[in-house]
C-alpha positions in Angstrom: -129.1 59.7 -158.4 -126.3 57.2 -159.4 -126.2 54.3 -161.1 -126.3 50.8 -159.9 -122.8 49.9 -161.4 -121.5 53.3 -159.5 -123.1 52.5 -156.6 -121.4 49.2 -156.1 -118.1 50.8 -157.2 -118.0 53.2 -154.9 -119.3 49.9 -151.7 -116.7 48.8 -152.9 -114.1 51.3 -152.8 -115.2 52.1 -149.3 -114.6 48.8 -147.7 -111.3 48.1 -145.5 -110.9 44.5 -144.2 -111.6 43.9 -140.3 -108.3 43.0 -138.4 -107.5 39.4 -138.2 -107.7 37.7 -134.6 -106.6 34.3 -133.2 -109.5 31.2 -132.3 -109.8 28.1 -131.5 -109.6 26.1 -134.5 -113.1 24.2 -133.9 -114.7 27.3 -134.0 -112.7 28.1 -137.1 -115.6 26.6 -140.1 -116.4 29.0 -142.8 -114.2 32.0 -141.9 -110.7 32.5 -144.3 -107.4 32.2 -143.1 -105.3 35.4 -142.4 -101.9 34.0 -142.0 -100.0 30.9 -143.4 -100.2 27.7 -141.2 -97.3 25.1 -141.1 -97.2 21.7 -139.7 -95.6 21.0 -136.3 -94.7 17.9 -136.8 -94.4 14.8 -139.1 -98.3 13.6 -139.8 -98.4 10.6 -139.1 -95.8 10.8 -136.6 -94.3 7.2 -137.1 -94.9 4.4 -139.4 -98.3 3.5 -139.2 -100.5 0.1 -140.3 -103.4 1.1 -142.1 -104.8 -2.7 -142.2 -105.2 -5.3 -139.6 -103.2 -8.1 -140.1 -99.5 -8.7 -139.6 -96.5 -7.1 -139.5 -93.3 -8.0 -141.4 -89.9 -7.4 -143.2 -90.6 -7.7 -146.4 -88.0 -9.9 -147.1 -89.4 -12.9 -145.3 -92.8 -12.7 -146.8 -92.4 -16.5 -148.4 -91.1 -18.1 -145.1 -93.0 -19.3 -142.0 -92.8 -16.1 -139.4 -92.8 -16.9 -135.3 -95.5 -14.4 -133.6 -93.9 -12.7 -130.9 -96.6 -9.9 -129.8 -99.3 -7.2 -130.9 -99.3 -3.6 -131.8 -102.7 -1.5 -130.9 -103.7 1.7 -132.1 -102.4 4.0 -129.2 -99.9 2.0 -127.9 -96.9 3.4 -125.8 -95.1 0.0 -125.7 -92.3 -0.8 -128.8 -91.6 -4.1 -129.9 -88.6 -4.6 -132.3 -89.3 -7.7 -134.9 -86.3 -10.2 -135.8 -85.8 -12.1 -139.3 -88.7 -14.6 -139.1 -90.8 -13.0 -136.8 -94.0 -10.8 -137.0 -96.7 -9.0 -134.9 -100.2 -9.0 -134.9 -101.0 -5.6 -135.6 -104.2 -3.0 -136.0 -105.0 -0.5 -138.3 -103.5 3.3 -136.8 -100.9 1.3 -134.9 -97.0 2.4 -135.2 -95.4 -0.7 -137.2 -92.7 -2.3 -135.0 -89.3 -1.6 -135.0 -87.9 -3.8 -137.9 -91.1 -3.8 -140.2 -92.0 -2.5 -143.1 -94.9 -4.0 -144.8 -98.2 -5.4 -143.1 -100.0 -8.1 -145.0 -104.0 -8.3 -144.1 -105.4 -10.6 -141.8 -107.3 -12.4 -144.5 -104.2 -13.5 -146.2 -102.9 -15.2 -143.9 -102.9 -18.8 -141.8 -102.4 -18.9 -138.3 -101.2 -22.3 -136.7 -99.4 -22.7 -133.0 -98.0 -19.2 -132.8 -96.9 -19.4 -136.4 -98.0 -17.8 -139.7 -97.9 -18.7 -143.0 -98.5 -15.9 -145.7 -101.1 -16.2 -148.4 -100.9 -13.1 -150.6 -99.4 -13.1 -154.0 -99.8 -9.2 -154.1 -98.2 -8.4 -151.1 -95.1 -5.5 -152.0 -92.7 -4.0 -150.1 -94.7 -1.3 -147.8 -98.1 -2.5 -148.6 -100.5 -1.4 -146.4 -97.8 1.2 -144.7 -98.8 4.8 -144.0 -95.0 6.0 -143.8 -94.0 8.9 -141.8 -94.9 12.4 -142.4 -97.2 10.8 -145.5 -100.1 13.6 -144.8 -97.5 16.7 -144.0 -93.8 17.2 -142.9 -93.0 18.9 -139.7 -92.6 22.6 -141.5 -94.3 22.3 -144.4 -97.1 24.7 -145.4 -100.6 23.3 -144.2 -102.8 26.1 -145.6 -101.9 29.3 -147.2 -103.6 33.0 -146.1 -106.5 33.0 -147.9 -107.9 29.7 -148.2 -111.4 28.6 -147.0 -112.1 26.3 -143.4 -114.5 24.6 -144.8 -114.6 21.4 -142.5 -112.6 19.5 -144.2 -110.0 21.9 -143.8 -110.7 22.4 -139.7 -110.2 18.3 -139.9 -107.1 18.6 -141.7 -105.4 21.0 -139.0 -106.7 19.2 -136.1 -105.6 16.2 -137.5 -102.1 18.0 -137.7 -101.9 19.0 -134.1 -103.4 22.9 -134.9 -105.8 24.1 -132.2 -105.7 28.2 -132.9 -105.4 29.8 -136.4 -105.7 33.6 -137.3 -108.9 33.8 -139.5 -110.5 37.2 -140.6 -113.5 37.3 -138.4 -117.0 37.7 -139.7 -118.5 41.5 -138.7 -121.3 42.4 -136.3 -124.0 43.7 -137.3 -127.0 46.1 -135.9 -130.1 46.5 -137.6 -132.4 49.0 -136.9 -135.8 49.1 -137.6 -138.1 52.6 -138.3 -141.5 52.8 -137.8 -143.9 53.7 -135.4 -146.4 51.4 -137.5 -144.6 48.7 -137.1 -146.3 45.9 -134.4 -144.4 42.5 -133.7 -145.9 39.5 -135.3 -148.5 37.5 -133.2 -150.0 40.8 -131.3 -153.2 41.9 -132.7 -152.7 44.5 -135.8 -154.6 47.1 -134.5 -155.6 49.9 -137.3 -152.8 51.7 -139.0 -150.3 49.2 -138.1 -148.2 46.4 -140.4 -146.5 43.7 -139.0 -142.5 43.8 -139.0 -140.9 41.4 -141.5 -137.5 43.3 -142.2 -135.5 42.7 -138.8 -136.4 38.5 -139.3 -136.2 38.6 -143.0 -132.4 40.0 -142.9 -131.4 37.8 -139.7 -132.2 35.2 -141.3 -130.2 36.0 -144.3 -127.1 37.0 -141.5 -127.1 34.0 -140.1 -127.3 31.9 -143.3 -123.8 33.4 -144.3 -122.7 32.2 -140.6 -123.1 35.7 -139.1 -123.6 35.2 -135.4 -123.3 38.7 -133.8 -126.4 40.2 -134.9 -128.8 42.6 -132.7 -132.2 44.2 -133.8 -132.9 47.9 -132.5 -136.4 49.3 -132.5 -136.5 52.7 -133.1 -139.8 55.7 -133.5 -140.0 57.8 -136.0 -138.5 60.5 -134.2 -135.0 61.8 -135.1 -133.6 62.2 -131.2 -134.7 58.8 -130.3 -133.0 57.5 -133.5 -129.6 59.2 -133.2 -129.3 57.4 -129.7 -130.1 53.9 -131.3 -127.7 54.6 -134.4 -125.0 56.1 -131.7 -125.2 52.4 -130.2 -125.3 50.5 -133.1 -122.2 52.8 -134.3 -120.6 51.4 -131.2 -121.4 48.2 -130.9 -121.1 47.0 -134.7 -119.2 47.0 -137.4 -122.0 47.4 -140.0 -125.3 49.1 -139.3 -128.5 48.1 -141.2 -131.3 50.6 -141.0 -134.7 49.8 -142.8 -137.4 52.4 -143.6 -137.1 56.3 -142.9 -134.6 57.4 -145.6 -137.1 59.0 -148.3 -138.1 62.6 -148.0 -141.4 62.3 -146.1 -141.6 64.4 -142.6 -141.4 61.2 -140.7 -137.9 60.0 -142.6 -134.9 61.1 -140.1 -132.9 58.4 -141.3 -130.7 61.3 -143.5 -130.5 63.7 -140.6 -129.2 61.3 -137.5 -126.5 59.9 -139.6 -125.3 63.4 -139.9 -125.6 64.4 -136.8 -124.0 60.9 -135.9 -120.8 61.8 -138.1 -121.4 59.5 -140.6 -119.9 60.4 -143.9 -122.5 60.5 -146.9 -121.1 58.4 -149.9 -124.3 58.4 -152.1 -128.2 58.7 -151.6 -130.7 57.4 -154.1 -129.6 54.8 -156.9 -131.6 54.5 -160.5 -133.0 51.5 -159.7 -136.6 49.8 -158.4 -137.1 48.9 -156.3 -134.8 50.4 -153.7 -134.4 53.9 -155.5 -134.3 56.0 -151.8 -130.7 53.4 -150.8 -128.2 55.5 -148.5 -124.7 54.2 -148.1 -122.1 55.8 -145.4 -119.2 55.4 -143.5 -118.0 56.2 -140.3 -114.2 54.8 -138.9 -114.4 52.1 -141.5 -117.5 51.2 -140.1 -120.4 50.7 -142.6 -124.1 52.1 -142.6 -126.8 51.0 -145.4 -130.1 52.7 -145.1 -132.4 50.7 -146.9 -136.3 51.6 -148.3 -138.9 50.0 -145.8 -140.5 47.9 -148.1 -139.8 44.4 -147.9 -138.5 43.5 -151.2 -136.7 46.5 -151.4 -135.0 45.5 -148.1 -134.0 42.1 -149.4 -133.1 43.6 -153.1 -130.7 46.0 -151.8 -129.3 43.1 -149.6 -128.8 40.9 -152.0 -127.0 43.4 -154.4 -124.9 45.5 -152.4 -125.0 44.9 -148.4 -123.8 41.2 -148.8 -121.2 41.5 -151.2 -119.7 44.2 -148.9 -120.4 42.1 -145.7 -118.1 38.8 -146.9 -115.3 41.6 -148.3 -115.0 42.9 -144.8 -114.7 39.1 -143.8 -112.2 38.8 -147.4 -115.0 35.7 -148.4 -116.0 35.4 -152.2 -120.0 37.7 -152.9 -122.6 34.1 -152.1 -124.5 36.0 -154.4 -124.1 34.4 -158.3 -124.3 36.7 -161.6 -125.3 34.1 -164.7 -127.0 34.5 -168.2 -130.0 33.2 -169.0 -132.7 33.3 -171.6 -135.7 35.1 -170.8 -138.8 32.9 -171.1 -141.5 35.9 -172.1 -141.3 39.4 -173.2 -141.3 42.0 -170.4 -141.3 45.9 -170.9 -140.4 48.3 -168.2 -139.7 52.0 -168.4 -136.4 53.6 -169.3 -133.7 55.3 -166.9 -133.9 52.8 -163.6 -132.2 49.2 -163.7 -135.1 46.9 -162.9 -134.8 44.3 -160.2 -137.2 41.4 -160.4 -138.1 38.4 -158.6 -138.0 35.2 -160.7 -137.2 31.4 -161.0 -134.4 30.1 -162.7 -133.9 26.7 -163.9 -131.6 24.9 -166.8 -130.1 28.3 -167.9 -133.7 29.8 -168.1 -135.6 32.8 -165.9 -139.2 33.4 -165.4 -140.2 37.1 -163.6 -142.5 35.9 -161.1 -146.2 37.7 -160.2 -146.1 40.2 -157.4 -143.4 42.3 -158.2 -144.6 45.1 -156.2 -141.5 46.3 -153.5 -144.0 45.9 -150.7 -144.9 42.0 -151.4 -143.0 39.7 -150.4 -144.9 36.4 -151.3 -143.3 36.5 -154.6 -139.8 36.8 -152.8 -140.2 33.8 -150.9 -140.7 31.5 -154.3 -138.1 33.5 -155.9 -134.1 32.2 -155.9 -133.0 34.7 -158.3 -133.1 38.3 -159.4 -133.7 39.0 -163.1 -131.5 42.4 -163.6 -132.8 44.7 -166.2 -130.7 47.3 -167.2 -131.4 50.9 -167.0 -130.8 51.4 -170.9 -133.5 49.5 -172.2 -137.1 49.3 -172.1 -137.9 46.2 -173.8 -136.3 42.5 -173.3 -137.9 39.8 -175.8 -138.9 36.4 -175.0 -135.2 34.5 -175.7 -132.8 37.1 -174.9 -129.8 36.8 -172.8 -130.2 38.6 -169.5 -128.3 39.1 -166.5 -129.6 36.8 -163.4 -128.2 37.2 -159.4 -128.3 33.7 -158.2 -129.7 33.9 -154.5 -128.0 31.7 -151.8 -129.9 28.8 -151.3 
């Protein structure tokens, strides 16, 4: 067995980033940039009002102004302004030829086709959104690297960007083991358990905006499940497999990646729960065997299949490592790092009840993971302790 810190180390040194491709930019939200993105053109692309109200030169703000016209937002008509004229303008409308400052409509009195201003404020370019203001045709936009969040998929549609090179997020196969296993709302019949792990790790897919993800059932027989993993080997770029990698007669989980090519990195970590974890690779392709038991599933998840899942995608781990100050005494034996469901709350962590791998009632109050490392056997009430922040 290895340790939890090797464990992740060598996740880690295993992953290669998937290959960037080109989408539509609306589809863009949440994925990271793969290549620099430069304006095409001047943003705004002419003098724009950001008021409504009037349009002027500057220089005759204290004289009586003749209205000759309006500008609208979307207008394809120009109108040049004289000394001692002005337009009637709106707010996103190009200024006229000739202005260059727009006094509000509540600052000024309108008689016969003539205005007065009213405004002691008014400067030169008030109320002006000049030219190339939000980017210069060529500038950088966004560098490689940065998040779409949707602010950011506003700011390059705004700019006249409709396809971007993002890293894409992977797909993913999970395969569920167990001929126990019976779907929930059939009738349990004797000997069987309900499946949790296939909805219990979509759901935490898709709350990472993972869209690609497809749930193979699979016996506990090892021909049947080297067809399904051959599939999900094809089809996927990471393979989740829950249940079947212990050393029981009915565990074939070992076996089929082998005879599936898929390269052994490590089997069985010093940790609980979770101890029986497998992690492989197969043409940069990842393959995480993970313990049946529920909150084993989600523990292993949490710690080492996400983190891996957003460095294909080059995203930052979701997952949070904070200190916090353990509210009671809790012992534990020596030689595994213990993983335990708790609460956390104004820097301190509770262990919750039910810390058994197979329940998961505790898991579903729980939004951390109290880490307990493999050294010690005894944490006091007050001590500083490692906690995993679960997304929320």
């Amino acid at each position: 067995m290895i340790s939890v810190k090797e464990a992740k180390h060598l996740i880690s040194q295993n992953i290669i980033t998937l290959n960037p491709i080109s989408i539509d930019v609306a589809k863009a939200s949440g994925h990271i940039l793969a290549a620099n993105v430069y304006a095409k053109y001047d943003i705004p692309a002419f003098n724009q009002s950001s008021m409504d109200g009037y349009a002027l030169k500057f220089e005759d703000h204290r004289q009586e102004l003749r209205l000759i016209g309006e500008m609208a937002a979307g207008t394809g008509t120009k109108i040049t302004i004289q000394n001692g004229e002005t337009s009637r303008i709106f707010t996103g409308a190009p200024l006229p030829e000739g202005a260059d400052t727009v006094v509000m409509q509540e600052k000024v009195r309108r008689i016969d086709g003539k205005i007065t201003l009213h405004d002691p404020n008014l400067k030169m370019g008030l109320n002006v959104r000049d030219r190339g203001s939000e980017i210069k045709a060529g500038a950088l936009a966004m560098e490689k690297g940065d998040l779409l969040s949707p602010a950011a998929i506003g700011f390059l549609a705004g700019i006249g960007i409709n396809e971007i090179s993002i890293y894409p997020m992977p797909k993913i196969s999970i395969i569920v083991t167990g001929k126990e296993l019976q779907q929930p709302g059939e009738v349990l019949e004797f000997g069987q358990v309900y499946e949790s792990n296939s909805y219990s790790l979509s759901a935490a897919l898709e709350q990472e905006g993972i869209e690609q993800i497809v749930v193979y059932k699979s016996d506990d027989d090892l021909d049947i499940l080297k067809k399904v993993l051959q599939t999900a080997l094809t089809n996927s770029d990471v393979v989740l497999l829950t249940g079947g990698v212990s050393v029981g007669d009915y565990d074939f989980v070992i076996e089929a990646a082998s005879h599936c090519g898929i390269k052994q990195i490590f089997h069985k970590v010093k940790q609980k729960p979770g101890k029986p974890l497998f992690f492989g690779t197969k043409d940069q392709k990842l393959i995480f065997g993970l313990p049946g038991n529920p909150s084993s599933v989600l523990s292993c998840y949490y710690n080492y299949v996400l983190p891996a899942i957003k460095a294909l995608s080059h995203q930052s781990n979701s997952v949070i490592a904070v200190e916090a100050r353990l509210t009671h005494d809790y012992t534990k034996p020596l030689g595994l790092t213990h993983f335990l469901k708790g609460k956390y709350e104004n820097g301190l962590v509770t262990p919750l009840r039910a810390q058994e791998s197979y329940r998961l009632s505790s898991f579903a109050q729980a939004n951390c993971l109290i880490c307990l490392d493999e050294a010690k056997d005894h944490f006091k009430q007050n001590e500083m302790i490692t906690v995993l922040i679960l997304p929320g």
